[in-house]
N, C-alpha and C positions, 0 to 999 in steps of 0.2 A: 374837261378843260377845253375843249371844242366848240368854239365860237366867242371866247373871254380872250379880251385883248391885253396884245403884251406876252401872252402864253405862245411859244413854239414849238413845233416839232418838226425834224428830219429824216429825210428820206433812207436813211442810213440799211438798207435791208436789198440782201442780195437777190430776193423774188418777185419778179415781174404781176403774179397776181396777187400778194402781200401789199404792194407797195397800191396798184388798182383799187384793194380793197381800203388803204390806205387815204385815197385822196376823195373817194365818196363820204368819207368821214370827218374830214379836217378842209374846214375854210382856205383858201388858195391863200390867204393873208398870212396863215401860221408855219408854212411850209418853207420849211429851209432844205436845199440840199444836202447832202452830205452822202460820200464813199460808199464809207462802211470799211475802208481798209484795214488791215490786208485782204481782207476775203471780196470784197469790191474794189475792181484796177480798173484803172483807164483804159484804153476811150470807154471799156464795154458799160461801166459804173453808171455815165455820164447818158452813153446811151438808152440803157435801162428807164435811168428815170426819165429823160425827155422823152422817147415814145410812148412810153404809159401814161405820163403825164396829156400828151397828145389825143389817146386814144380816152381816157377820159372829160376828155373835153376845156378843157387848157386854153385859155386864148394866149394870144403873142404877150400881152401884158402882164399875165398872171406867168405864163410861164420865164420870163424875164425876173419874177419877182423871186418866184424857187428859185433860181440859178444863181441871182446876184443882189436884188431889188432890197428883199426883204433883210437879208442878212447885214444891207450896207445902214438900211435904214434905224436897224437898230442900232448896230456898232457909232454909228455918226450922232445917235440923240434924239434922232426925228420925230416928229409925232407920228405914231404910228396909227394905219387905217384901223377902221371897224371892222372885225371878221366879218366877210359874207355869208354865202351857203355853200356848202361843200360842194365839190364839182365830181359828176359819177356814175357809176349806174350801180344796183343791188346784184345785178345779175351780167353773166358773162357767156359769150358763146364763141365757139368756134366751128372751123371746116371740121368734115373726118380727118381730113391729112395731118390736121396741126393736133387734135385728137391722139392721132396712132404716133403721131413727133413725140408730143408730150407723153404718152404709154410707156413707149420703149425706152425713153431718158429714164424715166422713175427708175423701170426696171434696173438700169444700167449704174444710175448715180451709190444706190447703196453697196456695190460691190466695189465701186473705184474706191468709194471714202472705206472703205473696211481692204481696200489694194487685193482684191485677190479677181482672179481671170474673170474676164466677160467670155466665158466658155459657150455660151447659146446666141453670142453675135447681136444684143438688142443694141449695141451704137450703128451697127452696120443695119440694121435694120430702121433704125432713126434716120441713118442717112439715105437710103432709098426711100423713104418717107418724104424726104425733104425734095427728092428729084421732083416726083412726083405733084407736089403743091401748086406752081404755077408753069409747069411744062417742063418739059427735058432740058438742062442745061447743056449744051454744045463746045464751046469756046467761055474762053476765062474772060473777053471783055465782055458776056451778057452778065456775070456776077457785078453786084453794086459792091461799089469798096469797102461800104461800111460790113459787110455780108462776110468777106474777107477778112477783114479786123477781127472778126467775132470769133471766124474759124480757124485764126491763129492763137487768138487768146485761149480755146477751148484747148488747143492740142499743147499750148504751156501749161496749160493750167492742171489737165489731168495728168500731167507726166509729174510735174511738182506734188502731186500726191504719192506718185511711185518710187520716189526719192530720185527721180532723173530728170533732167534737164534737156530741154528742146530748143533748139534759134533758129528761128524762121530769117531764113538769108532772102528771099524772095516766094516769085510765082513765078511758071512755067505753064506754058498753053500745052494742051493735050496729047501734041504731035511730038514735043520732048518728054511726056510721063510716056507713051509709047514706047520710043525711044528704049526709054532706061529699063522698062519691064523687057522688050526682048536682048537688050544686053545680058539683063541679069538669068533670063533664060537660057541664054545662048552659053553663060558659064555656069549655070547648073548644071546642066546636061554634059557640058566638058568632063566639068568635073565627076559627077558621078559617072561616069564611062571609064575613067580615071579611076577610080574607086579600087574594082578588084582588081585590078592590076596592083596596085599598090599592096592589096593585102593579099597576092599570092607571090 
């Protein structure tokens, strides 16, 4: 149905390279947005598909047309365009970093969705991955906000598989995570000194 006008499809799919391999396929004409909720939430949904879209080569117009264009134009009666040519490449590549990113997610994703321990540490291991990619992160204003968005959405989202709930009340620069770790230091150590005393 790809390239016959009148036909649509949406973005509705939670994978970054799903959706890639998606738009080398499908004329920019046929392309509606769409969620995919509940398993695709805002902003991260939104931003999934515009950067893929992006990265496959997307102008301002075509990408206007996924977002809103196309959807309005049918709903309204319009005559609608001629499919073009899919917009894309067959092939994809990346750094090593985003490689060894992408490795240790696999590894890690089947265990959250089945809830039982990430005992060999591959999200922490994803995350020093990520230091890694475009230099050492220092201070929370070098993180882009959208970056932030992403990394609160991940830490609701896998808790809501463990049947528990997380509320990101904000961010904190490095000099208060400090802070709070030697707090929490400072009454470990109380306490276990504390300890046999109590049970002699």
């Amino acid at each position: 149905m790809a390239g016959r006008k009148g036909v649509f499809f949406d973005t509705s799919t939670w994978s970054p390279v799903d959706l890639l391999d998606f738009y080398r396929q499908i004329p920019p004409e046929q392309v509606l947005y769409a969620s995919d909720y509940p398993y695709g939430q805002q902003p991260s949904s939104l931003l999934i598909a515009v950067k893929t879209a992006r990265y496959a080569g997307y102008s301002d117009a075509e990408l206007r047309g996924l977002l809103s264009g196309n959807a309005e134009a049918l709903a309204d009666g319009h005559d609608l365009p001629e499919p073009g040519k899919p917009v894309g490449s067959d092939t994809f590549s990346q750094s090593m970093q985003l490689a060894r990113i992408h490795q240790y997610l696999s590894m890690a994703l089947p265990l959250i969705f089945m809830r039982q321990q990430d005992s060999f540490g591959a999200l922490g291991l994803a995350i020093n991955a990520c230091n890694e990619r475009n230099g050492h992160v220092e201070e929370l204003d070098q993180m882009r906000p959208h970056r932030l968005v992403e990394i609160e959405h991940f830490f609701q989202t896998y808790k809501i598989l463990e049947d528990k709930m997380v509320e990101v009340v904000g961010w904190r620069d490095r000099g208060r995570a400090y802070e709070i770790l030697r707090h929490d230091r400072a009454t470990w150590e109380h306490e276990s000194r504390e300890a046999p005393e109590r049970g002699g």
